[in-house]
N, C-alpha and C positions, 0 to 999 in steps of 0.2 A: 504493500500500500504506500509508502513512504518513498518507495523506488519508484512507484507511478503517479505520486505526486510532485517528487524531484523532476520530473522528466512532462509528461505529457498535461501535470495540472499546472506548473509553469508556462507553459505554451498558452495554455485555455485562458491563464490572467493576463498573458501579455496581448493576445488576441483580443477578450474586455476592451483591453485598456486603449491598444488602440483603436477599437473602434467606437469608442467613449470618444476619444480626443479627436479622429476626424469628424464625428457629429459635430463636436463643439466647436471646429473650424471651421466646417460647411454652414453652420449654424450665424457665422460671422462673416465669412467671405459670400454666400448667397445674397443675401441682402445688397450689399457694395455692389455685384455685379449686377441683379434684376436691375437697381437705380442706375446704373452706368447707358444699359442697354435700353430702358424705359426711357431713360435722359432723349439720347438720339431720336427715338423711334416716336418719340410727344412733343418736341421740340416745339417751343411756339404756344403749347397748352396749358393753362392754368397750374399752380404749382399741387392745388391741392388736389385735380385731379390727377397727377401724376404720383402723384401721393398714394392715392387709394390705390393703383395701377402697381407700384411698387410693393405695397402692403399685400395686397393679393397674392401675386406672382411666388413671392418669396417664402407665406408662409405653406402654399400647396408644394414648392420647390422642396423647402427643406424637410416636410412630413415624408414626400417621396424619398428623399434623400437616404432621410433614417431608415424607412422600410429597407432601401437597396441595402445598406449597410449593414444591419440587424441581419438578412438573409445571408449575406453573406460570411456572417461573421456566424453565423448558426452554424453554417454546409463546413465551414473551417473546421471546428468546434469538434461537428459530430465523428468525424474517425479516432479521435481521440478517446472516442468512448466504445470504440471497437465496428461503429458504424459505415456499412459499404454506402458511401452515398452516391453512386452511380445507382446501383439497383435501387437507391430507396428517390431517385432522380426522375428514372424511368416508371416506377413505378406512380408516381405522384403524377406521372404525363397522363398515364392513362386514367387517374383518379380524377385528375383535373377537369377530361371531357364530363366525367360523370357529375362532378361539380355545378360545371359550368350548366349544364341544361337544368338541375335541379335551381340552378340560382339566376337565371333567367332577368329577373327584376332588378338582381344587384347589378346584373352584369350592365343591366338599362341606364341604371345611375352611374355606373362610371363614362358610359362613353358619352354622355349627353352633360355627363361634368366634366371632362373632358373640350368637346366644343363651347361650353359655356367658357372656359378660358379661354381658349382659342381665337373664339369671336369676341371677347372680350363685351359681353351681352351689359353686364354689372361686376362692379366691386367692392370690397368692403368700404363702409360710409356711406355707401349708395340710398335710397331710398328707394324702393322696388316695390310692386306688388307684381307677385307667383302664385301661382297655385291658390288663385284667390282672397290670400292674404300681403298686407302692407307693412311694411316695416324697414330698418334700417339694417342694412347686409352686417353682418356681426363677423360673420366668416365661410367661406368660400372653400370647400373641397371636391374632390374627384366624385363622392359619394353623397353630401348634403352641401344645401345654403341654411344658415340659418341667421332666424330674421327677430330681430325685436320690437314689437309693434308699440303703437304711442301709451299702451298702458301697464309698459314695459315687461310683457309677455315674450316668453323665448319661443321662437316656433323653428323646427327642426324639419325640413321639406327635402325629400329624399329626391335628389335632379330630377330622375324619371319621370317625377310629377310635374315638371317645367314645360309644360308645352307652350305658352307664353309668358314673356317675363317684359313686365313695361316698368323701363325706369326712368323715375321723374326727377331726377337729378343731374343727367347726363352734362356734361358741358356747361350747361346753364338752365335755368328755370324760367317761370312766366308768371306773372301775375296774372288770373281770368279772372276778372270780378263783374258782378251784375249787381246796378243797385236799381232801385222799384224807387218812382216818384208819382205824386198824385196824377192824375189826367188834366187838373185845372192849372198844374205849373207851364211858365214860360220854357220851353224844352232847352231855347237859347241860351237865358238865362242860366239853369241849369246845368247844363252842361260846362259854360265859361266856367262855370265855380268850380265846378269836379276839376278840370283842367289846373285852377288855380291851387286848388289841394296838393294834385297831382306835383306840381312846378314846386310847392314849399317842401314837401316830404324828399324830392329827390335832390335839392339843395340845404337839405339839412344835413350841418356835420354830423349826427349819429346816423344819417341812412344812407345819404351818397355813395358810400363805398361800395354800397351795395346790390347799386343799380346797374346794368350793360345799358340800356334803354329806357330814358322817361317815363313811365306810365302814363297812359293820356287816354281820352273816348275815343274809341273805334267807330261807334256807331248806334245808334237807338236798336238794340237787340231783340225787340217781343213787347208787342202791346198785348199785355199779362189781364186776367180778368180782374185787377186789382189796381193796376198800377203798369208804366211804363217802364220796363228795363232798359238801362243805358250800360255798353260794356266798357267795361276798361282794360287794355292791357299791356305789358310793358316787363322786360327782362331785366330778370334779376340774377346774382351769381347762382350756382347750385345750392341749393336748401333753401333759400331765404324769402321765395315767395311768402308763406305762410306767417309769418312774423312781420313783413312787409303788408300783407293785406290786413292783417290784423290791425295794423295803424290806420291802412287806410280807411276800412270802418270807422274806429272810431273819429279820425277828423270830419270824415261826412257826414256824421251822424250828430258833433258838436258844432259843426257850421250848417249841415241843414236845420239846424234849431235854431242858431242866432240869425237864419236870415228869413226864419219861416219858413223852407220848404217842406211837405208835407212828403213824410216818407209813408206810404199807405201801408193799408190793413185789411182783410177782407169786413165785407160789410153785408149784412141781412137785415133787407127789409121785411117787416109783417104786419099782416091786415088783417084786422078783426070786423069779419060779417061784413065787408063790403069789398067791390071790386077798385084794386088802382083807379079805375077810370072814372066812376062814381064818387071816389075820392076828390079828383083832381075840377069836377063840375061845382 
């Protein structure tokens, strides 16, 4: 025992160890090179999106990493334990087909996590909705996305289930906003105001930074059975629509009150025992 651990358990620690210590230099050098090559290949594109780009790449990089290394530092490993690893090589080829057809689903989530990298669909920070749910991309593998949605629920969506993935963060975001005004308002009037809103909030030092494009009226969007919609809309960096419309409410909503604009409501009329028109005689 003492003669096979002199000899073949010496081996088996140094083999640990270095495959300990190349993880932990792949672990460092991945990183450096994903942003090296992301650097070139986003050149010209936001820093935070290259950010997420870098985050992504690196951490699906180095889990791959480890698996290769872990394997191989097993297949090392196992003749030391008396183990023929060619027959147990071959043998796992043919176990593998059997594998593979009973795992069918798994096999679904890697190649479609797989092209999710590839095409580069979402990455972490993202804001996405998949498979029905919305949430901010947490982490990105061969096998799951998972997502944290705004009530800070972790949802764990296995690729497979990705048949479409809409992200609303890409590049840059958008203000859509509809506001409802009475039918008795000046629509001109109105409008110049919103405009006016529109012009203080994206020259204000806390939101400027934050805008690619003014927000301003597009156009009278739906005469509503309550009220006339007017839309607004206008680019903002990635996420910050939603914080940005938030303001916008409420200035439209503390300037439609000092100027009197009527922001409506639905309204029911009722008649007791007489018709409208008998009313109105």
């Amino acid at each position: 025992m003492t003669e096979w651990f002199m000899e073949a358990g010496i081996r088996i620690i140094v083999i640990v160890a270095v495959a300990i210590i190349l993880f932990l230099i792949l672990r460092i050098i991945m990183p450096l090179l994903v942003k090296r090559l992301v650097s070139r290949r986003m050149a010209g594109e936001d820093e935070a999106e290259q950010k997420k780009r870098i985050d992504t790449l690196s951490s699906i990089l180095v889990t791959i990493s480890g698996i290769i290394i872990a394997i191989i530092a097993i297949l090392t490993i196992l003749p030391e334990f008396g183990v023929n690893v060619t027959t147990l090589i071959a043998g796992l080829g043919v176990g593998g087909l059997a594998i593979a057809f009973a795992a069918q689903n798994l096999v679904r989530d890697f190649i479609t996590g797989f092209f999710i990298l590839l095409e580069d669909q979402y990455r972490v920070g993202d804001v996405v909705t998949i498979a029905g749910i919305t949430g901010v991309v947490e982490e990105v593998g061969l096998r799951r996305t998972i997502l944290r949605d705004l009530d800070a629920k972790v949802h764990s969506i296995p690729n497979g289930k990705v048949e479409v993935s809409t992200n609303l963060t890409r590049k840059f975001s958008r203000v859509n906003l509809n506001v409802s005004i009475g039918y008795g308002e000046d629509l001109n009037r109105v409008i110049e105001t919103i405009n006016k809103i529109c012009q203080d909030i994206a020259e204000d030092p806390k939101w400027k930074e934050d805008f690619l494009t003014k927000p301003a009226v597009l156009r009278v969007d739906n005469l509503g059975n309550s009220g006339v919609e007017i839309k607004i809309l206008g680019d903002t960096k990635p996420s910050r629509q939603w914080d940005i419309m938030g303001e916008l409410r409420l200035r439209i909503k503390n300037t439609f009150d000092m100027e009197g604009i009527e922001i409506p409501w639905p309204h029911t009329k009722v008649y007791f025992g007489n018709s409208p028109s008998t009313l109105m005689n």
